[in-house]
C-alpha positions as a Markdown table, in Angstrom:
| # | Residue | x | y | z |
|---|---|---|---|---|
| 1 | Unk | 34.3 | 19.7 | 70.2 |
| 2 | Unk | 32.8 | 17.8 | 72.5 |
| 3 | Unk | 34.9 | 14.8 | 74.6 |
| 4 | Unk | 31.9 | 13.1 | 73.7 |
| 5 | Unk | 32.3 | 12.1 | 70.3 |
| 6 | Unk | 36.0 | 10.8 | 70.8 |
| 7 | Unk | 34.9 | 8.9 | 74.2 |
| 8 | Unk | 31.9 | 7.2 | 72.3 |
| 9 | Unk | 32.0 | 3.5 | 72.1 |
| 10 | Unk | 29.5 | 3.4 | 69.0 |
| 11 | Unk | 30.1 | 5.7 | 66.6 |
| 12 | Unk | 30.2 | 6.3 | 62.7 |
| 13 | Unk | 32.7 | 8.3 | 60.7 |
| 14 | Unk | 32.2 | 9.6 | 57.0 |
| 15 | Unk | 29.1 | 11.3 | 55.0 |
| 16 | Unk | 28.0 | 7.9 | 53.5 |
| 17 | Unk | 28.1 | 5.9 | 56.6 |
| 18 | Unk | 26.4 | 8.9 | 58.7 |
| 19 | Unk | 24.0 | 8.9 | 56.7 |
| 20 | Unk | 22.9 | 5.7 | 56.0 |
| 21 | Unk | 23.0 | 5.4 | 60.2 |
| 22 | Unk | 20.5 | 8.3 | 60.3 |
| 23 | Unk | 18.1 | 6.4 | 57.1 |
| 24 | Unk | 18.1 | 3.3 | 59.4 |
| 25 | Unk | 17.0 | 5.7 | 62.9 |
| 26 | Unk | 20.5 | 4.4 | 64.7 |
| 27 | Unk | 21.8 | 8.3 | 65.8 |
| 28 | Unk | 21.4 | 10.0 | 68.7 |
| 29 | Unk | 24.0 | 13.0 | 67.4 |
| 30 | Unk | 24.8 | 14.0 | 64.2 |
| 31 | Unk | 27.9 | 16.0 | 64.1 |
| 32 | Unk | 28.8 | 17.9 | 60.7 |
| 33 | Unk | 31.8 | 20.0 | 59.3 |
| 34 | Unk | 31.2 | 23.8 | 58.1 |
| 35 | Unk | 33.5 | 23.8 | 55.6 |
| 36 | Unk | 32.6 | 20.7 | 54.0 |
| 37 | Unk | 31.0 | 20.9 | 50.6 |
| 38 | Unk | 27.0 | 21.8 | 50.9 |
| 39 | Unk | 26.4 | 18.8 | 48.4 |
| 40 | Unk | 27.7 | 16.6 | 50.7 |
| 41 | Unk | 26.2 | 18.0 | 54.0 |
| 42 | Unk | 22.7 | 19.1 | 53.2 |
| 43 | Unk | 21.2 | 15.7 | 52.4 |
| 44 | Unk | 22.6 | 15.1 | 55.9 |
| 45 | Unk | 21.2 | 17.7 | 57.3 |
| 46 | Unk | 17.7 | 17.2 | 55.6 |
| 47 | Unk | 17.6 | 13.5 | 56.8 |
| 48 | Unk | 18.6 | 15.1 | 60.4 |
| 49 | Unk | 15.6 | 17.5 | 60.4 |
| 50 | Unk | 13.2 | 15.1 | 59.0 |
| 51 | Unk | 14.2 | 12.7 | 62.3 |
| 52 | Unk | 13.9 | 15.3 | 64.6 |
| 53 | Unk | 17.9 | 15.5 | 65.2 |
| 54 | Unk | 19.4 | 18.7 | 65.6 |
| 55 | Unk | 22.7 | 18.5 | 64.2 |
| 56 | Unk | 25.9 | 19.6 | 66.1 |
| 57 | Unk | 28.0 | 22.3 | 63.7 |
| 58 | Unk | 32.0 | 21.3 | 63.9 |
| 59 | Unk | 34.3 | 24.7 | 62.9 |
| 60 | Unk | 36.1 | 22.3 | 60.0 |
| 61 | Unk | 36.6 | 18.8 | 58.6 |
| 62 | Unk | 39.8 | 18.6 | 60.3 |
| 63 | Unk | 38.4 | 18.7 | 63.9 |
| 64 | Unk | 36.5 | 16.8 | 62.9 |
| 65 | Unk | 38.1 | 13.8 | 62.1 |
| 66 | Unk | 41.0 | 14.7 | 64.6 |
| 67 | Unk | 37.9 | 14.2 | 67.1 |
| 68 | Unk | 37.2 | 11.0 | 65.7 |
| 69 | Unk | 40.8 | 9.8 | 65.9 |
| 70 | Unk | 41.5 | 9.7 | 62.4 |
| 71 | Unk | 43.9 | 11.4 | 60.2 |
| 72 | Unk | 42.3 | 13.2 | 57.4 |
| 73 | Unk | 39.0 | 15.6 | 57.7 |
| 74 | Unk | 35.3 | 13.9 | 57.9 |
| 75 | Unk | 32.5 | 16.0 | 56.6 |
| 76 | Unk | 30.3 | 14.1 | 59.0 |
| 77 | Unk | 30.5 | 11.8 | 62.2 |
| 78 | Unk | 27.4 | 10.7 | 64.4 |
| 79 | Unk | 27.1 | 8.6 | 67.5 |
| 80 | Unk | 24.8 | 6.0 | 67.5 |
| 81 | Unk | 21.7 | 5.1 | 69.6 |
């Protein structure tokens, strides 16, 4: 996972938030979780395609979130613009 994600000053954590950030054309990278369920990550990734944003596949939903600095998994995580 990239240093990027935890270094990032302006960043969202969380399916709902993530993608509500994408709706509104505030991501630059959308990060999501492999094992997460496909009903939650594949509006995400539909909204990603349809703004040109190639998402950034994360191994589980425990890196994930462990790369956000939080304690429990994240299905998604994106920095913003």
């Amino acid at each position: 996972m990239p240093a990027r994600l935890k270094d990032a000053k302006r960043k969202v954590v969380g399916s709902k938030r993530t993608y509500r950030a994408l709706k509104e054309g505030q991501v630059a990278v959308c990060y999501l979780a492999l094992d997460a369920e496909s009903r939650i990550i594949e509006p995400l990734r539909r909204q990603c395609m349809e703004m040109g944003i190639e998402p950034v596949y994360v191994d589980s939903m425990k890196h994930l979130g462990k790369c956000c600095g939080i304690d429990v998994g994240a299905a998604a995580a994106a920095i913003l613009k």
